[in-house]
N, C-alpha and C positions, 0 to 999 in steps of 0.2 A: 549449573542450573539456575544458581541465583541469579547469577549474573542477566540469563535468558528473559527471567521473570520481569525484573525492573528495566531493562536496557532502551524499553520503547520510550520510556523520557527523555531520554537525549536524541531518538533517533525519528519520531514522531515526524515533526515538520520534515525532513528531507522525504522521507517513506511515504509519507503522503503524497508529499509532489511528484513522487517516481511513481505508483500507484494509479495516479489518477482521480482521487480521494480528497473529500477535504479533511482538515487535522481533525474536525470532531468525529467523522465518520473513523477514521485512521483509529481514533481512541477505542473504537469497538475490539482492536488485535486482542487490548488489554483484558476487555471482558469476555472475549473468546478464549483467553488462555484462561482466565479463570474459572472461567463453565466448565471446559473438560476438566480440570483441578478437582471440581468439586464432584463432578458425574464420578470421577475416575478414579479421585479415593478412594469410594467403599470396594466399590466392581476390582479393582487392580487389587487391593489388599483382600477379598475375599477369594479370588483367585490365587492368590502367593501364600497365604495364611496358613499351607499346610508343606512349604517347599523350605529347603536352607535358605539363609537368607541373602548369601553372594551367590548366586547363581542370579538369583530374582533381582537384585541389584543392579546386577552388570546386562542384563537382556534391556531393564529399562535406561541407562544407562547408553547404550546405544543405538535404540529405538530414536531416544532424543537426538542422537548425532545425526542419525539418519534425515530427522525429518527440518532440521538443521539447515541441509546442503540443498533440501529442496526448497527450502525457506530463500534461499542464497541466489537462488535460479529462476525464480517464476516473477514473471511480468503481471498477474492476475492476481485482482485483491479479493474474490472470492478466496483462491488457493491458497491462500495466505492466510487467511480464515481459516481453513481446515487445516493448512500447517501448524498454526499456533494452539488450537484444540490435542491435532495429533501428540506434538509435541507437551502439552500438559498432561495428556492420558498418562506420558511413561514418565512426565517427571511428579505426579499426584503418585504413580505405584511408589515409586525410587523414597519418596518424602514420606509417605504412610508408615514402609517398613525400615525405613530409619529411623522415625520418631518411635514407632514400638521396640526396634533395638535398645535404643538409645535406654527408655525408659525399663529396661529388663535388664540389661548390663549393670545398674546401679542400686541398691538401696531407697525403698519407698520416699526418703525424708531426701535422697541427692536426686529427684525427679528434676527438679526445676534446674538446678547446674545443669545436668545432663544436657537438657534440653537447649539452655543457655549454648552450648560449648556449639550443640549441633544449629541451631538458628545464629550463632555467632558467624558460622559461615556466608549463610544469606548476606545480613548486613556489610561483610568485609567484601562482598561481591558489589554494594553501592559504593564504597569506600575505592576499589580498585576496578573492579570492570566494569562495570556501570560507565564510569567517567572514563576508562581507559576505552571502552566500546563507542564512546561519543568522540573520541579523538580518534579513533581507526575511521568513524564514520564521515569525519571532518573531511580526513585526509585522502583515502579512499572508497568512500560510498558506506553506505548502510549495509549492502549486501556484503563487505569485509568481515564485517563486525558477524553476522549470521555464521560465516565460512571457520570463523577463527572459535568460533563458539563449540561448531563440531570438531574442529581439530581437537582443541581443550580436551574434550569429552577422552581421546586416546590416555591420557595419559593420568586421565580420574580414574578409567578402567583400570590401569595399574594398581592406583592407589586401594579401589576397592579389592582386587587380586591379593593385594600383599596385607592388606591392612585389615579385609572383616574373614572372622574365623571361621573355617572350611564346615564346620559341623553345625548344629544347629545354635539358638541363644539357652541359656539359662531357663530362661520362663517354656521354653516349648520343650525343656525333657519333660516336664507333666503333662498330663492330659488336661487340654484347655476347654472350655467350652464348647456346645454347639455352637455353629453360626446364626443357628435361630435365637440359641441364648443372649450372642452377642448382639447381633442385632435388636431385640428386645429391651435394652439399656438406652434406647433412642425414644423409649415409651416415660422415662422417668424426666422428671418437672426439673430438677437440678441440671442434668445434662446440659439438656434444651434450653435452658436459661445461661448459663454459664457457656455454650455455643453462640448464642444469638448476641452476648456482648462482646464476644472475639469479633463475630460478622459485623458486628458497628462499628469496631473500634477500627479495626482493618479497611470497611470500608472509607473510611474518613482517611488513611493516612494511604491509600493508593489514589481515591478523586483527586487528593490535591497533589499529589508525586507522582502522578502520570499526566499531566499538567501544567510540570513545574517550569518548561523549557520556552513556550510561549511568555512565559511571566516572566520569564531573565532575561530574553530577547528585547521583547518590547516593551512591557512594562518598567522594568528597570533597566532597561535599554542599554544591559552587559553585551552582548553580542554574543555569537556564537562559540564563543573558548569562554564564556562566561557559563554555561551549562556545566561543562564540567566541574569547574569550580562549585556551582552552587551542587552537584553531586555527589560530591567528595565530602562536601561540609554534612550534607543530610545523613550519609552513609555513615562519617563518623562518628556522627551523634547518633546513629543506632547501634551502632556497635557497641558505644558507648553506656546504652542507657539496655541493651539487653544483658552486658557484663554484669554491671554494677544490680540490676532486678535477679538475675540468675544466682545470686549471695540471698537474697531476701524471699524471694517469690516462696519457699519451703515451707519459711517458718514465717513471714509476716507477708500472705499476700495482699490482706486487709489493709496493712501499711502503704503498699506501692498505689493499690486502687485510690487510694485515700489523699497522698499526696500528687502522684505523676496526672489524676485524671482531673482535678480542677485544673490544673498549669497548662495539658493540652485543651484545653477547653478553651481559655484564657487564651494561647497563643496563637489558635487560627486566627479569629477576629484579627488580632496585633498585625498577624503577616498579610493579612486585606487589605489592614489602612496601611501599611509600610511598604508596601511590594515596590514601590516605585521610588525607594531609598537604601540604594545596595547597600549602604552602612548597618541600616538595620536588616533586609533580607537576610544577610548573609549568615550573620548569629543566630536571627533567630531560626532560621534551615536546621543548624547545629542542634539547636535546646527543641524543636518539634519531632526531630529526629529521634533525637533520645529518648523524650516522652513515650512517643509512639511505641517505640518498640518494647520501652521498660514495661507498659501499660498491655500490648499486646502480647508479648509473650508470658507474663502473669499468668494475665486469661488462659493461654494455651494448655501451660502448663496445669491449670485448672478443671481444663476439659479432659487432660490426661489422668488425672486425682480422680472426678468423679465418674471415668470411664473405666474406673479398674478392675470394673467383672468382666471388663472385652479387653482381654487382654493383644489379642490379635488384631482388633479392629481398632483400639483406640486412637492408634496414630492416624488412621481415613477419619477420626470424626473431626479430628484436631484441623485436619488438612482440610477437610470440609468446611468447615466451620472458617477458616482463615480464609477460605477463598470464595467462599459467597460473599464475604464483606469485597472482595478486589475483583469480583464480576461488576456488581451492583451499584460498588465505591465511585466509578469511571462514567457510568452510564448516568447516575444523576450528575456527576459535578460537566460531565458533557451538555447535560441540558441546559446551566447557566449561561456558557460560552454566549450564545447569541442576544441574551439577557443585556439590558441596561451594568450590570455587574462584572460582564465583560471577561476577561484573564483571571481576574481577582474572587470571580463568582466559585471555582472549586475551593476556594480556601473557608469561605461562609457556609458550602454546605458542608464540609470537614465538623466544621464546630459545630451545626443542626445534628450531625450524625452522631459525634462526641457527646451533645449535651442528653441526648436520648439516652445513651448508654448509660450516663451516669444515673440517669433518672430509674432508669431499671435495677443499677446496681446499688442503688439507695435503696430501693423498696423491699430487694431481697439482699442483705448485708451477710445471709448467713453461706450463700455459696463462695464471698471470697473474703468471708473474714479470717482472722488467723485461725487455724487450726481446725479450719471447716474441711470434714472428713464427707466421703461419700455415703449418703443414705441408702436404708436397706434398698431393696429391689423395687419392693412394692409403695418406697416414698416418692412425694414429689409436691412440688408447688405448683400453683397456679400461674400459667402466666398466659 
């Protein structure tokens, strides 16, 4: 699924020319997978919220393979539109009731590992599919790369089969809340604000990573096996910088904010003026990487802390909140393309996106300082 999310960076320019599309138009798939993301979190977790949790797993699970193969087959960039939606619907359920696993399996204070281990996934999808997807696409067609995606799906299904336990989780032999309760938790000032810096930060690091394949082509004028490489480097450096934040995020998330978000701030600009000196591209992919994700998954796991009277729903706000930023992210850094700014314009609105976040997260320091607890029901900030 991770893999599905990010794969349109490497496969962008070809997709588009087989489409009929130009690449900015093409960049809408991105914000169409992220719309149903976000529609699809609450609706799919409000619907699964009272079911075991491998059943509801594995229906989404091959919903996506499904919509996969149709992805693989149609000449129409409409349909491909509604593929990429369809297919968010069941990977937004699959993601929601993961991330509330995730977080019920473990101890209040091991939320952020947890999370880490399960978003560790994603990242090693930039790291290996992502790039491996751009070399099936090299080799034969973009639509390869779709076909091989639902096969995959077979043998996740296993994994879910053998690996999530047949009975319910932990947190659901209690009686949980209403849904009206949970839902009411979206009324409180701390949520919404610690939301709204995930959706910034997120969208800053998909405008410029859905993006990034026009900028290695031409800008830095690696060629086409140069994608993957600059893939590979990105991916590692998320893998890299969610590991290392998933030790900290618990107990110092004020720390992570405080270092990783000036340095991403700092490093868009850098990769605007460099882009067109692979010496430096290519590190700095590595160190934005990292950033990003150390900074983003913080936040997530923050959403998940002060979501913790929804216990059912917390994972859809998480998932919401990450994917209104990679709707939004793609559609402004689209709009620079035809700009004087050219390739290099999604990397400047990256750091405009970055430097708001920060500015918000200065004003209210007490939703991710360390040891910032969730407020009562009836708290909240202004924002």
């Amino acid at each position: 699924m991770g893999t599905s999310e990010f794969m349109l960076a490497g496969l962008l320019p070809a997709l588009a020319s087989d489409l009929g599309v130009p690449v900015g138009t093409a960049g809408v798939l991105t914000s169409a997978f992220a719309v149903g993301m976000v529609a699809g979190a609450p609706l799919v977790a409000a619907l699964a919220r009272d079911r075991p949790r491998r059943p509801s797993l594995l229906v989404f699970l091959l919903a996506f393979a499904a919509a996969h193969v149709v992805g693989a087959v149609t000449t129409s960039f409409p349909v491909m539109v509604v593929v990429r939606v369809v297919a968010a619907l069941a990977n937004a359920g699959f993601l929601a009731v993961a991330l509330t696993a995730a977080a019920s399996m473990v101890p209040p204070a091991r939320k952020g590992r947890a999370l880490a281990v399960l978003l560790g996934g994603t990242t090693l999808a930039t790291v290996a599919g992502v790039p491996g997807g751009a070399v099936l696409g090299t080799l034969l067609g973009w639509r390869a790369t779709f076909l091989a995606v639902a096969v995959l799906c077979v043998p996740a299904a296993l994994g879910v089969l053998l690996g999530v336990p047949a009975g319910r989780a932990r947190a659901d032999a209690v009686a949980h809340p209403s849904l009206r309760a949970e839902l009411a938790q979206l009324a409180r000032g701390r949520l919404v604000l610690v939301m709204l810096l995930t959706a910034l930060v997120n969208a800053a690091t998909f405008g410029a990573f859905t993006f990034l394949a026009p900028v290695v082509t031409g800008t830095a004028g690696l060629g086409t096996w140069g994608i993957s490489v600059a893939l590979v480097l990105f991916g590692a450096g998320s893998f890299a910088g969610v590991t290392a934040a998933g030790r900290l995020t618990d107990r110092r998330p004020g720390l992570v904010v405080a270092v990783a978000g000036p340095l991403l701030l700092a490093g868009w600009p850098a990769l605007a003026l460099l882009a067109g000196e692979p010496a430096a591209l290519l590190p700095l992919l590595f160190v934005q990487g990292a950033l990003s994700f150390a900074l983003g998954s913080t936040l997530i796991t923050r959403v998940l802390h002060e979501a913790a009277h929804a216990p059912t729903m917390a994972g859809s706000y998480a998932t919401a909140s990450l994917n209104i930023g990679a709707a939004a992210g793609p559609v402004a850094a689209a709009a620079t393309l035809p700009t004087p700014l050219g390739d290099r314009g999604p990397f400047w609105t990256a750091a405009v996106l970055v430097a708001v976040s920060l500015f918000a997260a200065s004003a209210f320091r007490e939703v991710v300082a360390p040891g910032a607890a969730p407020a009562p029901a009836g708290e909240s900030v202004h924002v």
